[in-house]
C-alpha positions as CSV (number, residue, x, y, z in Angstrom):
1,X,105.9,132.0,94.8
2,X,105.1,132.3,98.4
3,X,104.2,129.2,100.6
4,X,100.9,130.6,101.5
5,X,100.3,131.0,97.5
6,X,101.0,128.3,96.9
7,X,98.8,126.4,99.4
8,X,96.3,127.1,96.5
9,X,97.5,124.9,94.5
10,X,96.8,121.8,96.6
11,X,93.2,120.5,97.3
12,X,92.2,121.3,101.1
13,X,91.2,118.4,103.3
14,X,92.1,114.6,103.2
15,X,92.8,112.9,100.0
16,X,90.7,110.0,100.5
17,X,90.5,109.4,96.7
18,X,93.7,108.5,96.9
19,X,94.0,106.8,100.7
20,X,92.1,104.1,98.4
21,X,93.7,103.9,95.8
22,X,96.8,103.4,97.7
23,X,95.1,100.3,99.7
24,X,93.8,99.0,96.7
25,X,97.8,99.1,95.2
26,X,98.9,97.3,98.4
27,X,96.3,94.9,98.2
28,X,97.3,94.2,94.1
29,X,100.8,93.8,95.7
30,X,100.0,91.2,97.5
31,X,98.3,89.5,94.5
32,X,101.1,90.0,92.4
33,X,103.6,88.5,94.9
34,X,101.5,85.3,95.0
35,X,101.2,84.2,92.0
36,X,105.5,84.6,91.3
37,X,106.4,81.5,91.3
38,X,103.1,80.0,89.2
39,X,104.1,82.0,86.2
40,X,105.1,79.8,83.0
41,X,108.7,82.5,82.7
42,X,109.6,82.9,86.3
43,X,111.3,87.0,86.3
44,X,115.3,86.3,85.6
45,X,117.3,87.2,88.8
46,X,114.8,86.0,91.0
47,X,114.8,84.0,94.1
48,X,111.8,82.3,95.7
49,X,110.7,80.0,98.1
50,X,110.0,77.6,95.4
51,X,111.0,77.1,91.6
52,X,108.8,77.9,89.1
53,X,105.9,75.7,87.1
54,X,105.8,74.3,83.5
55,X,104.1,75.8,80.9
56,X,101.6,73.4,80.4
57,X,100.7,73.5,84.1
58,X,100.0,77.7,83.8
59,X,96.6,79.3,84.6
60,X,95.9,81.7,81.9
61,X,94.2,83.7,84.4
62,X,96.8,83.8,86.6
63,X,99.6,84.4,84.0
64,X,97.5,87.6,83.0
65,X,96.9,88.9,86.0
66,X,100.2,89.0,87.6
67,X,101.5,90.5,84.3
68,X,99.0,92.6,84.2
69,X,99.6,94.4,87.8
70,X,103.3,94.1,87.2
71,X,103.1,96.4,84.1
72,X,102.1,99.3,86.2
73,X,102.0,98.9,89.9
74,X,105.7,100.6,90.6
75,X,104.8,103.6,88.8
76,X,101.9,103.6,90.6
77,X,103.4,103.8,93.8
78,X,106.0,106.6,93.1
79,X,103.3,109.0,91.5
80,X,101.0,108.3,94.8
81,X,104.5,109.0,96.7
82,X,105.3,111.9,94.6
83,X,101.5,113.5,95.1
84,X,102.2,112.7,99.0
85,X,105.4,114.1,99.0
86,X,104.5,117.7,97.8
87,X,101.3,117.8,99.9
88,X,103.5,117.7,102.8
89,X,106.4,119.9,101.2
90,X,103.7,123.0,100.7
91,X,101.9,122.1,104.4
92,X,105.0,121.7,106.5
93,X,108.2,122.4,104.7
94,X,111.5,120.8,103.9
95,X,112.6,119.5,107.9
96,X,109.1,118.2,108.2
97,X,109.1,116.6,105.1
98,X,112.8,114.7,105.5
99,X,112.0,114.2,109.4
100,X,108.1,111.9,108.4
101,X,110.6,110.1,105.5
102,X,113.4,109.3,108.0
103,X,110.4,107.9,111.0
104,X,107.8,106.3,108.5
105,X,110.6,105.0,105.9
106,X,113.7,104.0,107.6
107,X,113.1,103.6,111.4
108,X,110.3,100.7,110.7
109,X,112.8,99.3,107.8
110,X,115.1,99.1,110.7
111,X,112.9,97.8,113.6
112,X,111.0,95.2,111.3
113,X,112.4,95.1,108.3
114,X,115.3,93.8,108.4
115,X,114.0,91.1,111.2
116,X,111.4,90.1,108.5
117,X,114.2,89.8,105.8
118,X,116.2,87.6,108.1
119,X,112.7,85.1,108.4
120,X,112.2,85.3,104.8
121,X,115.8,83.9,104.2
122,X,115.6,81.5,106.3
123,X,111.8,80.2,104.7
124,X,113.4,81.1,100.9
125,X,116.3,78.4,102.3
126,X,113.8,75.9,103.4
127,X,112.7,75.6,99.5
128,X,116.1,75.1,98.4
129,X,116.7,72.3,101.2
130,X,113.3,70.8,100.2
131,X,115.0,70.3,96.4
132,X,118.1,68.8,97.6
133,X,119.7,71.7,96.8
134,X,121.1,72.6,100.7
135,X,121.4,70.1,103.5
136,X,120.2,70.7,106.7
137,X,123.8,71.7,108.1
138,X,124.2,73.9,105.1
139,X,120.9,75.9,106.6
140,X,121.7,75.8,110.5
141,X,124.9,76.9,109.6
142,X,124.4,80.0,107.3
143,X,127.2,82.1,106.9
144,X,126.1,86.1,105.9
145,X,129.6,86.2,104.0
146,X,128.0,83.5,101.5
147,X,125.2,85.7,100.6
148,X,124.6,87.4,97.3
149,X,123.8,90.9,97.5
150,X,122.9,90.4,93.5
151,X,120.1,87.4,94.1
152,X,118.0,89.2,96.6
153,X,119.0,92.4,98.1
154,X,117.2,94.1,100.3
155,X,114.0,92.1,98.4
156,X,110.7,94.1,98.0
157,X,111.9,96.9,100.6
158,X,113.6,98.0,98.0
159,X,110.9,100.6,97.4
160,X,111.5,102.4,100.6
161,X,115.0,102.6,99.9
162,X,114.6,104.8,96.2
163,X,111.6,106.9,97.8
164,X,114.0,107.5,100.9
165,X,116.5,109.0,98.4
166,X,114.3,110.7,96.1
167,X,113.0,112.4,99.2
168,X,117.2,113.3,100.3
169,X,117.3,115.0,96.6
170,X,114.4,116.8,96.8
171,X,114.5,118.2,100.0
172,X,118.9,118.9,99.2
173,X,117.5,120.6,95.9
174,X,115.1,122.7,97.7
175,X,118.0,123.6,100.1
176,X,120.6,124.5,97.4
177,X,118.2,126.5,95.9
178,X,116.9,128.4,98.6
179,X,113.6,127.5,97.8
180,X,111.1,125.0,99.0
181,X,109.2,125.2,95.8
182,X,109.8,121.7,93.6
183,X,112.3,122.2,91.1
184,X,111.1,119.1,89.5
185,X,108.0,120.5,88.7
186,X,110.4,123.4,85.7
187,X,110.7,119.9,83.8
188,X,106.8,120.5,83.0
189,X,106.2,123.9,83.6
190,X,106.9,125.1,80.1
191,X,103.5,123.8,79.0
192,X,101.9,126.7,81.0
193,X,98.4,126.3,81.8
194,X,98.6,123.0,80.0
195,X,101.2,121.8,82.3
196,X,99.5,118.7,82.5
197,X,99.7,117.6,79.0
198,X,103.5,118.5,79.0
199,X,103.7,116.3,82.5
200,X,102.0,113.3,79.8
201,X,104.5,114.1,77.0
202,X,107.7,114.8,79.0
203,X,107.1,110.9,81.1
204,X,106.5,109.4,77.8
205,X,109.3,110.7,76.3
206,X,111.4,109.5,79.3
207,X,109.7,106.3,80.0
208,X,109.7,104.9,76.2
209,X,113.6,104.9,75.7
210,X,114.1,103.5,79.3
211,X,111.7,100.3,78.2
212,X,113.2,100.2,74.8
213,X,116.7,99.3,75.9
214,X,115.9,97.8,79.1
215,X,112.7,96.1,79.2
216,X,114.1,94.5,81.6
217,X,112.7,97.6,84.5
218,X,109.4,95.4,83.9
219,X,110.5,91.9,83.0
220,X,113.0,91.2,85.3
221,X,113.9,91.0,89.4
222,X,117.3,93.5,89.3
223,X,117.8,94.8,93.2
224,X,120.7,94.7,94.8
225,X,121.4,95.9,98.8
226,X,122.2,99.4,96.9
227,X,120.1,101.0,94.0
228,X,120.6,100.1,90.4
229,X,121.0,103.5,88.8
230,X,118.8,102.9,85.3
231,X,116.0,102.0,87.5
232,X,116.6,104.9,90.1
233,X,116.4,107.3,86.6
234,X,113.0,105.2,85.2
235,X,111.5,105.5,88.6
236,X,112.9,109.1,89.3
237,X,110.8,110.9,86.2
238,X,107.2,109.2,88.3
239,X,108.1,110.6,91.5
240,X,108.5,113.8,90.1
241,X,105.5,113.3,87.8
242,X,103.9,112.7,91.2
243,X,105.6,115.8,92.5
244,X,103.8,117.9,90.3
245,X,101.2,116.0,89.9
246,X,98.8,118.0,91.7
247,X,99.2,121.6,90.6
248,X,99.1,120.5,87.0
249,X,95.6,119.3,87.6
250,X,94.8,122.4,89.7
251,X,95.9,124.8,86.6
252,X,94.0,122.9,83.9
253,X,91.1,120.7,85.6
254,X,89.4,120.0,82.8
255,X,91.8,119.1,80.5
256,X,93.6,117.0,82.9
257,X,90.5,114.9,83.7
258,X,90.2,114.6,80.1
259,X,93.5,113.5,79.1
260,X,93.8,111.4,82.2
261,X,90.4,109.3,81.0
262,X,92.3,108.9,77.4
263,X,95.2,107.3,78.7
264,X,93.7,105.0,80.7
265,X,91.4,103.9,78.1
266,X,94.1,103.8,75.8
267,X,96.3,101.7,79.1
268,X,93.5,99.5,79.1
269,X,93.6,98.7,75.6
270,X,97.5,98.1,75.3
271,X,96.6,95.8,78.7
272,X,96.8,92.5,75.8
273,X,99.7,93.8,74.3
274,X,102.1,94.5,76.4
275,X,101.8,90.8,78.1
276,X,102.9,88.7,75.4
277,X,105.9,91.4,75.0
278,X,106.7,90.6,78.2
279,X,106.6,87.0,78.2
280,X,108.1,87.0,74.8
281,X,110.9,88.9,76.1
282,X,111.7,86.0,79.0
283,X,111.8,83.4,76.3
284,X,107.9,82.4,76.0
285,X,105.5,82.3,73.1
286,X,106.5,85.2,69.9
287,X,104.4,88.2,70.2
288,X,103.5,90.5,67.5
289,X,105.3,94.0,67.1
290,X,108.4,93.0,69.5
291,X,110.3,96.4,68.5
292,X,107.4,98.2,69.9
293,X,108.0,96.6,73.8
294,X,108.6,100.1,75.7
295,X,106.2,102.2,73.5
296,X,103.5,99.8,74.8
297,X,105.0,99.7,78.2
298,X,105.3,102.9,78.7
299,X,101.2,103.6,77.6
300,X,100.2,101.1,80.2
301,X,102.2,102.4,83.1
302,X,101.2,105.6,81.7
303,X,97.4,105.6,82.4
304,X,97.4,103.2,85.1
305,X,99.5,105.7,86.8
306,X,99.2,109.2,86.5
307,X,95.8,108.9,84.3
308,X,94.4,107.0,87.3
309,X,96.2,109.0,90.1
310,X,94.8,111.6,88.1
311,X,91.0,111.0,88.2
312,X,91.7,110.1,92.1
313,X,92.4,112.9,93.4
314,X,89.0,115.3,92.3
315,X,86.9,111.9,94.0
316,X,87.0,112.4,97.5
317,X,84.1,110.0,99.1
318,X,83.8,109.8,102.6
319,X,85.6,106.6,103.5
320,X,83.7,104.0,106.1
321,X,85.5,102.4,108.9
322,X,86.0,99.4,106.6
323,X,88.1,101.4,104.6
324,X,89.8,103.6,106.8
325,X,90.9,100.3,108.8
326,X,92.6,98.7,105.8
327,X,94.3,101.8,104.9
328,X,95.7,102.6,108.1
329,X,96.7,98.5,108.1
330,X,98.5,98.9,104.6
331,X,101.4,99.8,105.8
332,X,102.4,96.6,107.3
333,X,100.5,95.0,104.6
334,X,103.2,96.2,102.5
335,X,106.0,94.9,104.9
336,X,104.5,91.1,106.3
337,X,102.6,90.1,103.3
338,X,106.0,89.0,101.5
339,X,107.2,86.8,104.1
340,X,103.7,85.0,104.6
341,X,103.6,84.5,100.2
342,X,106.7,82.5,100.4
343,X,105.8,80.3,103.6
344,X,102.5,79.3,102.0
345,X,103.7,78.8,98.6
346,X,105.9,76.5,100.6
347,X,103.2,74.9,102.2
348,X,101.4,74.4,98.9
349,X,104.2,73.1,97.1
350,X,103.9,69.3,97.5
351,X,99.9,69.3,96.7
352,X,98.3,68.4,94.1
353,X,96.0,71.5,93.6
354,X,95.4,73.3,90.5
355,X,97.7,76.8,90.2
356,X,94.5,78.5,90.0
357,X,93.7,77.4,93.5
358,X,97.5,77.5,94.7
359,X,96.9,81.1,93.8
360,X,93.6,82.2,95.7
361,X,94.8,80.3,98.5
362,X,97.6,82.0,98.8
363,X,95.9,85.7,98.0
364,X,93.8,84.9,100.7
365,X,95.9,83.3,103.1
366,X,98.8,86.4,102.7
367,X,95.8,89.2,103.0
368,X,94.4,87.9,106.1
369,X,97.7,86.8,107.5
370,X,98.7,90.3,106.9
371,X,95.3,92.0,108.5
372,X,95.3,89.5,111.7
373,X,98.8,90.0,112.6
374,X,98.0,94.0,112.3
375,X,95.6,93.5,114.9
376,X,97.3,91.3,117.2
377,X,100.5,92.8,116.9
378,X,100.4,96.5,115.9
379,X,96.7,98.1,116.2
380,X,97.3,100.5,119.2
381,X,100.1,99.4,120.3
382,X,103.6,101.1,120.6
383,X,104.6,99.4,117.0
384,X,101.7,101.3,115.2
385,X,103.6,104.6,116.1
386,X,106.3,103.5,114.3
387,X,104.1,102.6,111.1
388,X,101.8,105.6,110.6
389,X,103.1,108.5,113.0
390,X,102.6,110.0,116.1
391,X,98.8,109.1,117.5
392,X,96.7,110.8,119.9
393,X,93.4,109.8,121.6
394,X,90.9,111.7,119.5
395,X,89.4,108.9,117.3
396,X,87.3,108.8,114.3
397,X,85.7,105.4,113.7
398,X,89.0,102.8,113.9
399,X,91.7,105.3,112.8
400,X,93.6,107.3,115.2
401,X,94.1,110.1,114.1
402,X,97.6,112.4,114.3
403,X,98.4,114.4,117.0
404,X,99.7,117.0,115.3
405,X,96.8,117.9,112.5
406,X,93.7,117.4,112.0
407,X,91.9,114.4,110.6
408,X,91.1,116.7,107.3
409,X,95.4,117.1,106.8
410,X,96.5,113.9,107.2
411,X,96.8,112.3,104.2
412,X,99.9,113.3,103.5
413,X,101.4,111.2,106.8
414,X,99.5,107.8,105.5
415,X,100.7,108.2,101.8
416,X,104.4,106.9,102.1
């Protein structure tokens, strides 16, 4: 198939569907991240800037929540990424697409990344010197050759990392094969003009034995400075769900909106389920039907993925300058709001607030933290090239839009 056919596959004009729906999964993000360290069974493996509560100090609404955004937000992000990445692999080809991963993945990982890592270890330190667990000397005099690689790697950058390679294999496969049509997309093309039901069947049948055996993908922090290859495979099969994402909606609309509303009904109702799996699996209460931990898993991510992904992209509102400012701010969202969670759970640590309020105040506090440094720091100004591209001076409400297409193509450059 020719790339001008195949330019029929993907929906013309900006995405803005799922421009939101990406914001709205930074902005869970960031209320996942602060509420770590007030669950009741902190995530084995993982390091924070303070220890975790006891049981009888949880907020059941906080418990829920977290859980409940952990289940499926990672998923979430690879289909959105996956759906991104083809957009731009049919517009602009394979050098395009590995030259925007390269500049909007590694080259800010680089310039701010790791800076921000190095003040996160320092803040994560100041917990363990606050619990008489380091002396002052111990932190001033920090050696790099005492750090674990295992305890916090390359911490919630790790994301970047896996879609930076998935991006190296896709573009090397296209290469190899001469042709810059996704061979991801032959692992659900045998469903034919119900491709989309055999996208469905094929990540459930991948996703179910990955949760079985290693629950674990969900439960637990496992990251190291390189990737861990059973979650590179569990993460691979979304990104190429996400890959293909798009044309298997365009063959069978109707039964893709369809099925896509079914599983997220039926995500929403395994939602209570899958929870008490979890927490059952780090050592809290029993939960009922333990053996059936990844089928349940793998139904929420499931619809709060792809089903949702799904229903995004045929809702294209207009978005208002509200919402284009917080989208084209979500990239360093992503990258800042991580560092300011830990310093003001710090902060929090010795009050005597409820967790509840521990929690909004830190939601808050990280989200506008995040947005105010955006505009002192980054809104147009030279760092904001780095995070979202190339920018010239045609403007369309608060977004600037790219130089090098038009403000109807760009979603594929602000989905990373």
């Amino acid at each position: 198939m020719s790339h001008i056919d195949r330019q029929s596959e993907i929906p013309e004009g900006r995405l803005t569907g799922v421009d939101i729906l990406r914001t709205v999964a930074t902005l869970l993000v960031v209320a996942l991240h602060a509420g770590i360290p007030y669950l009741p069974e902190m995530m084995p493996g993982l390091a924070w800037s303070v220890k975790g509560i006891d049981a009888a100090q949880q907020s059941h609404f906080v418990t829920w929540f977290v859980w409940s955004i952990e289940c499926f937000i990672m998923p979430l992000f690879f289909i959105v990424s996956g759906v991104s990445t083809r957009i731009m692999l049919d517009r602009r080809g394979e050098a395009a697409l590995f030259r925007n991963r390269r500049d909007r993945l590694l080259i800010p990982f680089l310039c701010f990344g790791v800076p921000i890592l190095i003040a996160e270890f320092y803040i994560w330190n100041l917990g363990y010197v606050d619990r008489g667990e380091l002396t002052w000397n111990q932190y001033w005099e920090f050696d790099a050759k005492d750090y674990d690689p295992r305890l916090w790697g390359i911490a919630h950058f790790w994301y970047l990392q896996y879609l930076l390679l998935y991006t190296i294999l896709l573009v090397l496969s296209c290469k190899i094969r001469g042709s810059s049509h996704p061979g991801t997309e032959r692992w659900f093309s045998w469903g034919g003009t119900r491709q989309y039901l055999a996208l469905v069947f094929v990540t459930l049948v991948w996703a179910i034995p990955f949760l079985t055996v290693y629950p674990s993908i969900v439960a637990d922090f496992d990251h190291s400075v390189m990737p861990i290859a059973k979650r590179v495979w569990y993460f691979g099969i979304y990104f190429a769900a996400g890959v293909s994402l798009v044309s298997s909606v365009r063959k069978s609309p109707r039964l893709a909106m369809r099925t896509a509303m079914l599983t997220v009904i039926i995500a929403v109702l395994m939602l209570p389920l899958a929870i008490p799996q979890i927490r059952a699996f780090l050592g809290g209460p029993p939960a009922l039907s333990e053996a059936y931990t990844g089928v349940i898993l793998a139904l929420v991510a499931l619809g709060y993925s792809i089903g949702i992904t799904t229903l995004t992209l045929r809702w294209n509102p207009p978005l208002s300058s509200a919402l284009k400012y917080l989208s084209a701010s979500s990239y360093w969202v992503y990258f800042i709001h991580h560092l300011l969670c830990g310093a003001i759970h710090l902060g929090l640590n010795e009050t005597t607030y409820t967790v509840l309020a521990k929690y909004l105040i830190t939601v808050v506090g990280a989200t506008l933290g995040s947005l105010i440094t955006y505009q002192l720091l980054i809104r147009n100004r030279w760092p904001e090239v780095i995070f979202n591209g190339r920018r010239s001076t045609l403007r369309t409400g608060s977004v600037v839009v790219d130089e090098d297409s038009s403000e109807t193509n760009t979603s594929e450059e602000s989905l990373s």
